[in-house]
Structure formats: C-alpha cells, structure tokens
N, C-alpha and C positions, 0 to 999 in steps of 0.2 A: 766527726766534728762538723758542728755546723757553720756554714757561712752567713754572716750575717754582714747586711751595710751600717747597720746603728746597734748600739750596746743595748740600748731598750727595746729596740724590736728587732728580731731576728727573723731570717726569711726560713717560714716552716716549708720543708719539702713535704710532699704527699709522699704516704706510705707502701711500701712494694706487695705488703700483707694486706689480704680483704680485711672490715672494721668486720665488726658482730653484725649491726648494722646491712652490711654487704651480703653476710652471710646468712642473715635470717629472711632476709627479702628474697636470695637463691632458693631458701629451704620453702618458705609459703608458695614459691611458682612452682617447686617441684611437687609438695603436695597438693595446689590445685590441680597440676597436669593429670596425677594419679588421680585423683579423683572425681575427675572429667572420665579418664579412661574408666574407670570401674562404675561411674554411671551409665558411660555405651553398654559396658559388657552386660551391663545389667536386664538395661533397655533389649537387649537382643536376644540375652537366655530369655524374657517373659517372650518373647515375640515366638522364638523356638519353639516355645512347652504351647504357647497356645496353636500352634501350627501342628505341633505334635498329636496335642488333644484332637483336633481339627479330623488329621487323618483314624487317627486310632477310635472317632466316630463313625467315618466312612467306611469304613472296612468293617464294621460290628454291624451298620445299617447295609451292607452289601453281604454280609454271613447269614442274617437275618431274612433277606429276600433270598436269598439262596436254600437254604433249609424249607421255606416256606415253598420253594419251588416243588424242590423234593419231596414235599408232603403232599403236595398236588398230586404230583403225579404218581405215588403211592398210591392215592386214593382213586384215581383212575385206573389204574389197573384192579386195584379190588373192584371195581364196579364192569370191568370187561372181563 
C-alpha cells in the first residue's frame, strides 16, 4: 500500500529491483570490460608470435653459420 499525502499525487517510492535501464548500462560496462580485455590479449598474442618469429630467425641464422663452420673446416682437412 502506498502512502500518499494528496489523493491526486501520491508519493512514488523508488524500486528495490534494478529498471531494464539499470540493467543494460551493467551489461554494456561488462561487455566493454571484456572487450578491453580481449583487445590486451590480443595486442600481446601478436607481440608473442612476433617475438617468437624473432627467435626462431636467430637460431636458423646461428644453424646456418654453424654448418657453414663445419664445412670450413671439412674443407681444410681435405686440403691437409
């Protein structure tokens, strides 16, 4: 029952339940959050793979002088 001081205007109380309202402005912060987070993740897996690539260069350019080492020195032994 509501209380009211005049018959034509009754005092509305505020509601204990969120509006729609309430609840859709909840839901667009939690889907901007998430999709904040899965733009880091994202930003860090390229950061990752390029880091990765980065090494998996190094080590093909360091197999590469290494073989080429060993063929040196092959070849100096055939010439001793």
């Amino acid at each position: 029952m509501k209380v009211s001081f005049d018959k034509y205007f009754p005092v509305v109380q505020p509601s204990i339940y969120p509006t729609q309202t309430d609840l859709f402005a909840k839901r667009v912060e939690r889907l901007d959050a998430e999709r904040a987070l899965q733009t880091q993740v994202t930003e860090r897996l390229k950061k990752f793979h390029q880091y990765e690539w980065e090494i998996y260069e190094m080590r093909m350019k360091q197999l590469v002088i290494n073989i080429q080492i060993v063929n040196q020195n092959t070849e100096i032994d055939k010439l001793v």
